[in-house]
N, C-alpha and C positions, 0 to 999 in steps of 0.2 A: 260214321258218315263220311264219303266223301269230299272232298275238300272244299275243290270247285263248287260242288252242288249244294254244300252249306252255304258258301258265301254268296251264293243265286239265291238260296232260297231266303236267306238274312234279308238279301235288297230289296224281295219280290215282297217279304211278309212289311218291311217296313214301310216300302210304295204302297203297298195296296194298304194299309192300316192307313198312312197320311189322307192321300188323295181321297181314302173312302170318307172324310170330313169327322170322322167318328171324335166323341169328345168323353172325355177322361175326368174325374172327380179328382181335386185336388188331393186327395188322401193316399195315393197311389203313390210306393213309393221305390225307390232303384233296386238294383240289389244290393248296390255298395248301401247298406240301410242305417249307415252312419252318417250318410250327407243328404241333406236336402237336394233337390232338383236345380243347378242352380244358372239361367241362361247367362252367358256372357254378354258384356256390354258389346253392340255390333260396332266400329269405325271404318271409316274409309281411310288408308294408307293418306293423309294429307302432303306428305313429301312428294307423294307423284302425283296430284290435284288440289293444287295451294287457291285455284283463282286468281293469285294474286298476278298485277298487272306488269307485262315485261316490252319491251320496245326494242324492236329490229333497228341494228346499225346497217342494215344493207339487204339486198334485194340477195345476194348468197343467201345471208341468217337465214330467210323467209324460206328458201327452198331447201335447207338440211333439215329444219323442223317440219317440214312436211314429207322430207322423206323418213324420217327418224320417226313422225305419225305413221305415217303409210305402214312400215315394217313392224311397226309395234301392235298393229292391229289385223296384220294380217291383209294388208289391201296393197300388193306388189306390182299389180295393176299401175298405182296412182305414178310409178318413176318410169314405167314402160315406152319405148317409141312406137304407140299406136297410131295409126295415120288414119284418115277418110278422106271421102274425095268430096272437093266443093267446087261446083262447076267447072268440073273435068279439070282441077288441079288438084295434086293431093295436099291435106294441109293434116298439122295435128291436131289429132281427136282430144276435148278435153276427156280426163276420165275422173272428175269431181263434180258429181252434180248435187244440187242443191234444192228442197221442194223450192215450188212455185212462190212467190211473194205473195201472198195471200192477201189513256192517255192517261188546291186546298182545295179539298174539295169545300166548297163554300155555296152559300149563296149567289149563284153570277149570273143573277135575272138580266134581263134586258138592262141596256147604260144609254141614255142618251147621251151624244154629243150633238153638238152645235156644228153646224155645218160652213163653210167658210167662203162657199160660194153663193152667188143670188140665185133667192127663188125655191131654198130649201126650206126642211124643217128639223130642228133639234128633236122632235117626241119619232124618234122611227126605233125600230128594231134592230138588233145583231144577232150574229151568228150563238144561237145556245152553244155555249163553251163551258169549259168544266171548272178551270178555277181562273177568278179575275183578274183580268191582266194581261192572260196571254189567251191569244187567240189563234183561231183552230182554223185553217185552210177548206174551203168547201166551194162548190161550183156556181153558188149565189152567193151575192155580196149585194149591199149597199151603204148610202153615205147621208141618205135624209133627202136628197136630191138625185140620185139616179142610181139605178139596178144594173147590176153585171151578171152577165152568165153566159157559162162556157156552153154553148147550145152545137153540138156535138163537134166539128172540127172550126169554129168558129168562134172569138169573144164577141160579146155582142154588148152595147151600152145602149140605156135605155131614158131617155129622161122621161121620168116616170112622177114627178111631179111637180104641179098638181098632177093630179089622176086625169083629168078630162082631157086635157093636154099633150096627153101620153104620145110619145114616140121616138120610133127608133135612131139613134143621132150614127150610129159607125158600127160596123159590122166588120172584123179583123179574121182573115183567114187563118188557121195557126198551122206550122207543120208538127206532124205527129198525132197523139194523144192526147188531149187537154185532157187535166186527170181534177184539179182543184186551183185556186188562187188566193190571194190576198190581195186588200186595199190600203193605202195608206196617206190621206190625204189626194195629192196631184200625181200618185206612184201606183201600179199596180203590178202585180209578181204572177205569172202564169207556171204553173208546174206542167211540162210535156213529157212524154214517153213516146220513142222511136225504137229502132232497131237497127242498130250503125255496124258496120263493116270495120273490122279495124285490123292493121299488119302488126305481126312479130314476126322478129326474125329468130331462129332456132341458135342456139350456140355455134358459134365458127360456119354457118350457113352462108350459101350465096345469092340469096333469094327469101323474099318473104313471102309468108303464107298468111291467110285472112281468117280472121276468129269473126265470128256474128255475135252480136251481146246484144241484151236491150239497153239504152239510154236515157238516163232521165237531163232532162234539160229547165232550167231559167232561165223565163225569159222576163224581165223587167223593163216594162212601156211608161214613157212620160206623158199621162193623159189631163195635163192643163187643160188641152185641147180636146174636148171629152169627142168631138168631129172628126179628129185626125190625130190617134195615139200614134206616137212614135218608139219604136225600140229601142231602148240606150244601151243594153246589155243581156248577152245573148251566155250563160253560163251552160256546162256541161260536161256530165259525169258518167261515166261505165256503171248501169246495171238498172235495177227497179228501186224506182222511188215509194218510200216507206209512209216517211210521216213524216209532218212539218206542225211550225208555232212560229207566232209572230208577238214579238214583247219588245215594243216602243220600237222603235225601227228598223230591231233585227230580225232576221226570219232564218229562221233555223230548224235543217230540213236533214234527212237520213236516206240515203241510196242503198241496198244493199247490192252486190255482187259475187259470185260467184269466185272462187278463190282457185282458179285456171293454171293449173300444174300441168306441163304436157311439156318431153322433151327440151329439160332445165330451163323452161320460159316459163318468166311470171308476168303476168299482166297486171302491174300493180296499180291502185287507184289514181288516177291525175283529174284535176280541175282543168277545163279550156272555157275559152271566152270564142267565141269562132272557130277556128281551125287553130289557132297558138292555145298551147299549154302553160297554162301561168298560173300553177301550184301544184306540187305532189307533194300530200300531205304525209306527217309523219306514217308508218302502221304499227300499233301496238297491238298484242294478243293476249288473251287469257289462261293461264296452265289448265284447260279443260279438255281431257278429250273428247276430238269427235267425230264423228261419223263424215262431216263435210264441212268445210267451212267457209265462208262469207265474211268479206269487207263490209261491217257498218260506215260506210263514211259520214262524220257527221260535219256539216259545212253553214256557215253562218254570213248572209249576205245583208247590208249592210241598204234598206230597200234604197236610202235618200242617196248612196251612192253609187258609182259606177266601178268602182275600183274596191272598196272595200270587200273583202270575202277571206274566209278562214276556211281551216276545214283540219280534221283529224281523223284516220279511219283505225278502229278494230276489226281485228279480226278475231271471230266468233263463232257458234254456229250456229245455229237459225232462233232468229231472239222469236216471241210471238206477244209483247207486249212493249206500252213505252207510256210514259206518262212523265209532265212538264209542269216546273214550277216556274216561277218568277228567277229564279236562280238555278237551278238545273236539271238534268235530264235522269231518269231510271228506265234502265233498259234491261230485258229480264228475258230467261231463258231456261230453258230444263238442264239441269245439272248432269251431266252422264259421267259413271264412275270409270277408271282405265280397263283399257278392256285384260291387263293382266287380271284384273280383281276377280272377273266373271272366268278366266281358266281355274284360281285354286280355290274358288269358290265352294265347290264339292268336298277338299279336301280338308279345310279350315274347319267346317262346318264337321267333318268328323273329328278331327282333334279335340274342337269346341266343346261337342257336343253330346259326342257318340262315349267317347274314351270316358269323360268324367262321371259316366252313369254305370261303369264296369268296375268290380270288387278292384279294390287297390294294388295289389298284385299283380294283375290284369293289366290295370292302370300303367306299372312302374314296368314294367315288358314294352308294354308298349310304347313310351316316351323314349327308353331306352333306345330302340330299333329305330324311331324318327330320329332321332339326334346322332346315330352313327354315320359312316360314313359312305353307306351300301345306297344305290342309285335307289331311284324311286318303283323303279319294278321288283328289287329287292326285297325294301324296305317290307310291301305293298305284301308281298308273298310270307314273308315270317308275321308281319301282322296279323294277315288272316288264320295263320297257326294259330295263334295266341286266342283269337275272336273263337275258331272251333272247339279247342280246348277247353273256354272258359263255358262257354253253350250247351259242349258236350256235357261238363261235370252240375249244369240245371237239370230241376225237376221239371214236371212238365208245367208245375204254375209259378215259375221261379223263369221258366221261358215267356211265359203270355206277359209276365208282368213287365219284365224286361223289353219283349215290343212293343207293349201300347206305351210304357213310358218314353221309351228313345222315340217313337211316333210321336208324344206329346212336345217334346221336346224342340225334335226336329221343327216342328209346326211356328212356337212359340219362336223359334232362334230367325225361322223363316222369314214369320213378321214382322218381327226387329227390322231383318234388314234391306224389305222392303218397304219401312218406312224411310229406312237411310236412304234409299234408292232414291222415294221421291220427292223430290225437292226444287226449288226453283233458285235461282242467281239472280244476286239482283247487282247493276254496275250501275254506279255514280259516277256523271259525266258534271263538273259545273261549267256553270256561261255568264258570262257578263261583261253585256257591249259586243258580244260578237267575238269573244275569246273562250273558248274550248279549252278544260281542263279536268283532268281524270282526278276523281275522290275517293272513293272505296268502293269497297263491292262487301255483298252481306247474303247469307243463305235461309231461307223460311221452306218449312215443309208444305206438302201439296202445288196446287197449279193455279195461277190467276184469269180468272174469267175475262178481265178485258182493262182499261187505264181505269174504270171506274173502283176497280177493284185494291187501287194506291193513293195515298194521298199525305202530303208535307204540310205537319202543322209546325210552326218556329225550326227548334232545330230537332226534331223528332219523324220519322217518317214511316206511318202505319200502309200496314198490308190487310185483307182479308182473301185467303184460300182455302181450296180444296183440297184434298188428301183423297184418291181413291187408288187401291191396288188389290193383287186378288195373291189368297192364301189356297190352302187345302180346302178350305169351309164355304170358299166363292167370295163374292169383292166385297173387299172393306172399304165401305168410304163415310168422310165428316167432315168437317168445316174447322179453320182458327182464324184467330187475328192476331196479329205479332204486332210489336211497338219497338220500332228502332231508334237507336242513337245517332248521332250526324256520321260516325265513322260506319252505320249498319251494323253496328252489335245489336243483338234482342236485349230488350230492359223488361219488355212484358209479354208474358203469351194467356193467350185463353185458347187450349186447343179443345177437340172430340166434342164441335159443337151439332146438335142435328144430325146423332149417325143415321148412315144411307139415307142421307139425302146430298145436294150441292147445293151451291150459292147458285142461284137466276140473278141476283142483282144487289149491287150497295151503293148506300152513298154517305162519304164522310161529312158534316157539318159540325163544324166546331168541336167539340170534345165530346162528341155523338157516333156512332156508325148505325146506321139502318139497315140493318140485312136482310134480306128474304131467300131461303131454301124453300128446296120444294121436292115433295114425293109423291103424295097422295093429298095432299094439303099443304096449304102455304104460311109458316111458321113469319111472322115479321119479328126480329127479332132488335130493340134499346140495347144498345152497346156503350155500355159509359168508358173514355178514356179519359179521363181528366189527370189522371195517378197512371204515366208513364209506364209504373211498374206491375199493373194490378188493372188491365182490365178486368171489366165484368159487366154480364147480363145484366139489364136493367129489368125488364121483361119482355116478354113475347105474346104475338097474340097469331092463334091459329083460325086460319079463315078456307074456305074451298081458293082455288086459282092460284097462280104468282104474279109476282109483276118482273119485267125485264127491262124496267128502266124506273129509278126514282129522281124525283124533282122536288125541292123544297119549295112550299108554298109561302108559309113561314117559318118561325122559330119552332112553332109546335103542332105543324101540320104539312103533310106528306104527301105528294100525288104519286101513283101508281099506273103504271102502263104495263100492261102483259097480258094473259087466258084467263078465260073463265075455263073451269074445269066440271066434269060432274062424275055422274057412276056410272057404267056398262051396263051393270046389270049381274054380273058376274065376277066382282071383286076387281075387276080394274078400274083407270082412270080414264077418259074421255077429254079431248081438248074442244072446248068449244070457241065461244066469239070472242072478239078484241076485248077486254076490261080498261076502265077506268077506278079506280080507288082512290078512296082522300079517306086520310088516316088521322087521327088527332091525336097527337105524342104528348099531350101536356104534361098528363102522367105516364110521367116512364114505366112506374111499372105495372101499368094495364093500360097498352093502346089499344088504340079502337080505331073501327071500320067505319067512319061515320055516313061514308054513301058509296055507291058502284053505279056504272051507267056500263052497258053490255052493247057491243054492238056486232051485229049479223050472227050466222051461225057457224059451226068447224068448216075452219078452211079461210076463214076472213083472217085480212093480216092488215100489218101497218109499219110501213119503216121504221116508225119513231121506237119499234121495238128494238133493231139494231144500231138503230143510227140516231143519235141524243138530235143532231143536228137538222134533223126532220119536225123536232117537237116546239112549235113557239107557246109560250106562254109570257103573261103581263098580267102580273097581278093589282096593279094603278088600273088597269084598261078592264079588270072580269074577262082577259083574254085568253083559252086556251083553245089552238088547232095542231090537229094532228091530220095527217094521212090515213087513208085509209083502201083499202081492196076490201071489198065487202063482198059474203055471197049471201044472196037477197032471199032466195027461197030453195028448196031441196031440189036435186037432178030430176031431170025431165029424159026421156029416151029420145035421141035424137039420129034418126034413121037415114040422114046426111052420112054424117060423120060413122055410125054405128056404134055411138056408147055414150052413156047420159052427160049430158051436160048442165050448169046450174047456171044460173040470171048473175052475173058479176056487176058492181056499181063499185069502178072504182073514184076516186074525188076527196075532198078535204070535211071534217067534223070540226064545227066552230062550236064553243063551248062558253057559257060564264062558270065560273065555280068561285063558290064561298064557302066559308064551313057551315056558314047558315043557310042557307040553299042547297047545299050541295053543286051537282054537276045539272045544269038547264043547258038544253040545245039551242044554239041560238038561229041553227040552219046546215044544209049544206051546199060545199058549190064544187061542179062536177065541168071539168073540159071536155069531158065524151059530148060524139056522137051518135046516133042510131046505130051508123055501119061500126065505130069503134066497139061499139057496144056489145055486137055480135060476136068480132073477127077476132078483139083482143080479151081472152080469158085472164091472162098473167100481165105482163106489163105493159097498157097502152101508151104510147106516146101521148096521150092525151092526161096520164093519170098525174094527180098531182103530187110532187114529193117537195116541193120546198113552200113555207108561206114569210111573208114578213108583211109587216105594216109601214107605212108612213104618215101621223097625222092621223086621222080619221076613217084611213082608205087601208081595207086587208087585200093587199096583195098573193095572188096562188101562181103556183109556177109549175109549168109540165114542160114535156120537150117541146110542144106545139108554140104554146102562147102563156103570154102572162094575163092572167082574168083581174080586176079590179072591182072591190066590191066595198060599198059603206058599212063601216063597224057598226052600225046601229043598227041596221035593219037588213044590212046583207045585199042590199039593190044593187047590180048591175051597174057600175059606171063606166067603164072602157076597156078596151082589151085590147094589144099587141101581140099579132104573130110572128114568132121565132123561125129565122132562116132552118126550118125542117126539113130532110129530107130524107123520104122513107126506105130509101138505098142504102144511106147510112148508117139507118135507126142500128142497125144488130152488129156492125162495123167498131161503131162508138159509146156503144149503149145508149146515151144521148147527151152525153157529157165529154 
């Protein structure tokens, strides 16, 4: 046989064997029929992808390791003098772009405080935040005596109670994007986003050229005077604001930026107060290769002063999670291997894999010719001698056996090493009092669904993920949970929990995880961690639907927010209306569904699905409201428009629940009106996304007005409308 056309024909019979997913009885054995089939262990070269954390002495450093990326990946682009034109000047084009910017876990029910001013009340509500202590930035606040909210380019203060009394004290115009804030005491923290112009100059240029970035800025107002807030301090930073947390009177907050190589200019991170620059924080980066990378800055202001602020930036590449203790930050991102690994990926893998299933002889030819000193198109060409030779002198079932095995093989080594592929990085940043300090970093296989998905108890800190990737056979995916130590070494795994399925939702409580996947059914799954080293299932209980948010009711009972699901008809799943579930965990291992309240049909939704900070609950008060977009009854044809439309009611679901009652309606309350009702199918101005209480009175909040209604019976007490304006509803979202 010809040469060429054997070694075609070898790859083609080996491809088409893989890829056709075909599967092999373990009893199948090589030809070398002295050795078992035996996969190698897969690693990642860790010398050229340590993680481990390194710190630029100079703004050079930053630009040789980006040019020494660039070359090493193939991207010669990145050191190129590309220019564009910007407003009929030319300036440099960057050519690193970065996607779009897109959190114990405990008990942390509502907290009353005591309020410090007259005329308030200690029983009000806060922000649902995830572990106690540190609190989460969102566009509503209050303090027991009056309501904030960033009502789209505007803050607005509301003394809001009493309820009958209601009204508006100050209305603050903001520039930019009000995006969330915080309160604290006589202090309050606005986050904005703008779009700033800013000059570099080129190496030995004479003339500056203008770079466009987005902005995030703080702004921190002295509102003793709740009439006439003042700004005392005007912060601001290059790029998209991330995520923030506030613990006792720090607030510490994450900008990301774009990492701007273009014609040896770095645009590196700085802090300003106004137009002066008064910080450029250190930048540290990680040995990961990557495709693009981003300044995390993380910066810590100090709300009670003016002058107090920190700040440290990594550089990274695109994190897509973050979750906040009382002592520090986890910031987490997909691991990607060097892109040398993915050139001799091909050829490892016959070394590996291919060679060790060939008669010894075979074998010792071949090691022989890799280890001399003949180039790789050489080498590559007496190889294949050796490959036909040995082919040629099989039978014809001494050849079948030999591909489906090295097809077995192939497959199995494949696996491997797309699990090693996927993995996630987790970096420890600590803080305290507003001081930034780098701890470890630690790596867990699959992808985290969201902060819910981390959680620090003492010095241990657990994760729950996904694992999906695709072989020969189509994707593999399942679930773990990992138990780390302070430094992020694993002490405990429980992986391949619920194949093909994901995690829809967890939540850690004390030395508990509640997990729910979902495929076709919604598995809840008791996660005992008490023994660091030795998770394990407690049990599980399988119910139709998921939920996509969990809340503790109590120690041994669970509220549930996500789909009702049902059947097609034909072997699929069906998503239908909003669900409610209360679970009773007492016994771990058989929980139960003890009630469901279902509300509208497919296609109804509700924030408090994405966003924890939509969902109040009080369990002292039998208080649970959620949002809701409801579709009321099935598409109607509508000869306007030409294609059906259905009856939309979007507004808030007031609830009592116990375990002994279950979930009772206690009403609902709706800022629509008739014309909204028509005009706005998806998101009205009118619809409600935030609730809180103060006292006696449930407050709802939409971009229009704030509605005021008595907890007991839901009556109508007063209502305040919101500087609205429908110009800039889709400008601002309404925030």
């Amino acid at each position: 046989m010809n040469k060429k056309i054997f070694i075609v024909f070898i790859l083609m019979v080996i491809g088409a064997v893989v890829f056709s997913g075909c599967a092999y009885t373990d009893d199948k054995k090589p030809i070398n029929e002295s050795k078992d089939i035996k996969i190698p262990d897969v690693t990642i070269p860790e010398s050229e992808s340590t993680q481990g954390i390194k710190k630029f002495s100079s703004v050079q450093e930053i630009r040789e390791f980006l040019k020494a990326s660039a070359a090493s990946s193939g991207r010669y682009d990145v050191v190129m003098d590309s220019r564009y034109m910007i407003g009929g000047a030319q300036a440099p084009m960057p050519v690193m772009v970065t996607p779009a910017v897109s959190s114990k876990g405990g008990m942390a029910e509502t907290t009353s405080v005591q309020y410090s001013g007259a005329g308030g009340t200690s029983d009000y509500s806060k922000t649902n935040i995830q572990v106690e202590g540190v609190d989460e930035a969102d566009f509503v606040k209050n303090d027991g005596k009056y309501i904030y909210v960033l009502s789209q380019d505007k803050l607005v203060i509301i003394d809001a109670y009493p309820a009958e009394k209601s009204n508006i004290l100050s209305r603050i115009e903001i520039e930019g994007r009000p995006k969330d804030m915080f309160v604290d005491g006589d202090r309050l923290l606005v986050f904005t986003e703008d779009n700033n112009q800013v000059y570099v100059y080129q190496e030995y240029d004479y003339r500056p050229f203008p770079r466009y970035t987005p902005r995030t800025n703080a702004l921190v107002y002295d509102i003793t005077d709740r009439k006439k807030p003042q700004q005392v301090a005007n912060y601001s930073i290059n790029g998209n604001y991330f995520r923030s947390r506030m613990i006792g009177d720090y607030v510490y907050f994450i900008v990301k930026d774009n990492v701007n190589f273009y014609d040896n200019v770095i645009d590196v991170p700085a802090i300003k107060q106004g137009s002066q620059k008064i910080l450029t924080p250190d930048v540290y980066y990680f040995d990961n290769p990557e495709q693009n990378y981003v300044f995390h800055t993380i910066a810590s202001i100090n709300i009670k002063s003016d002058r107090d602020i920190n700040a440290k930036s990594f550089m990274m590449g695109y994190s897509d999670n973050l979750y906040v203790s009382g002592n520090n930050i986890y910031i987490t991102y997909r691991k990607n291997l060097p892109w040398r690994y993915y050139e001799i990926d091909r050829e490892e893998r016959f070394y590996n894999v291919i060679v060790p299933l060939l008669p010894e002889d075979a074998q010792k030819k071949i090691n022989d010719i890799k280890n001399s000193s003949l180039n790789s198109y050489e080498k590559w060409d007496k190889i294949s001698s050796v490959l036909e030779d040995t082919y040629n002198s099989m039978d014809e079932k001494e050849k079948l056996e030999y591909i489906k095995n090295a097809a077995k093989a192939v497959e199995e080594y494949e696996m491997k090493l797309a699990q090693e592929r996927e993995k996630t990085v987790i970096q420890k940043i600590g803080i305290e009092k507003g001081n930034i300090e780098y701890r470890a970093k630690g790596e867990v296989q699959g992808s985290l669904l969201n902060q819910f998905s981390m959680d620090e108890s003492g010095d241990y800190f657990r994760v729950a993920t996904t694992t999906q990737f695709w072989t020969t056979k189509g994707s593999v995916q399942y679930n773990n949970v990992y138990i780390m130590d302070k430094d992020l070494g694993i002490t405990g795994t429980l992986e391949k929990i619920a194949p093909d399925e994901r995690i829809y939702s967890t939540r850690f409580i004390g030395h508990r995880l509640y997990m729910v996947t979902f495929k076709r059914i919604d598995p809840l799954f008791v996660i005992d961690l008490s023994d660091p080293k030795k998770p394990e299932i407690l049990g599980k209980l399988k119910i139709p639907g998921f939920s996509d948010y969990l809340h503790p009711y109590d120690e041994n009972h669970i509220i549930g927010v996500g789909k009702e699901t049902g059947d097609t008809g034909w072997g699929g799943v069906s998503i239908k209306g909003v669900k409610l579930s209360l679970f009773d965990v007492s016994d771990v291992e058989n929980p139960k569904q003890i009630d469901t309240y279902e509300i509208g049909t497919a296609g109804t939704d509700s924030e408090a699905l994405r966003d924890h900070k939509a969902f109040l609950f009080d369990k002292a008060k039998n208080l649970l409201v959620i949002p809701v977009r409801e579709i009321t009854e099935t598409g109607q044809y509508d000869s306007r428009y030409g294609y059906y439309r259905q009856k939309v009611w979007q507004g808030a679901y007031v609830f009592g629940v116990t375990p002994k009652d279950g979930f009772k309606l206690k009403g609902k309350i709706s800022h629509l009106d008739d014309y909204e009702d028509q005009q706005f199918y998806w998101n009205s101005p009118a619809a409600v996304r935030r609730s809180l209480y103060m006292g006696d009175v449930l407050y709802t909040i939409s971009a229009k007005k704030i509605l005021m209604n008595g907890l007991k019976d839901l009556t109508k007490i007063n209502e305040v409308g919101l500087p609205f304006e429908i110009d800039k509803y889709y400008e601002y979202g309404w925030n």
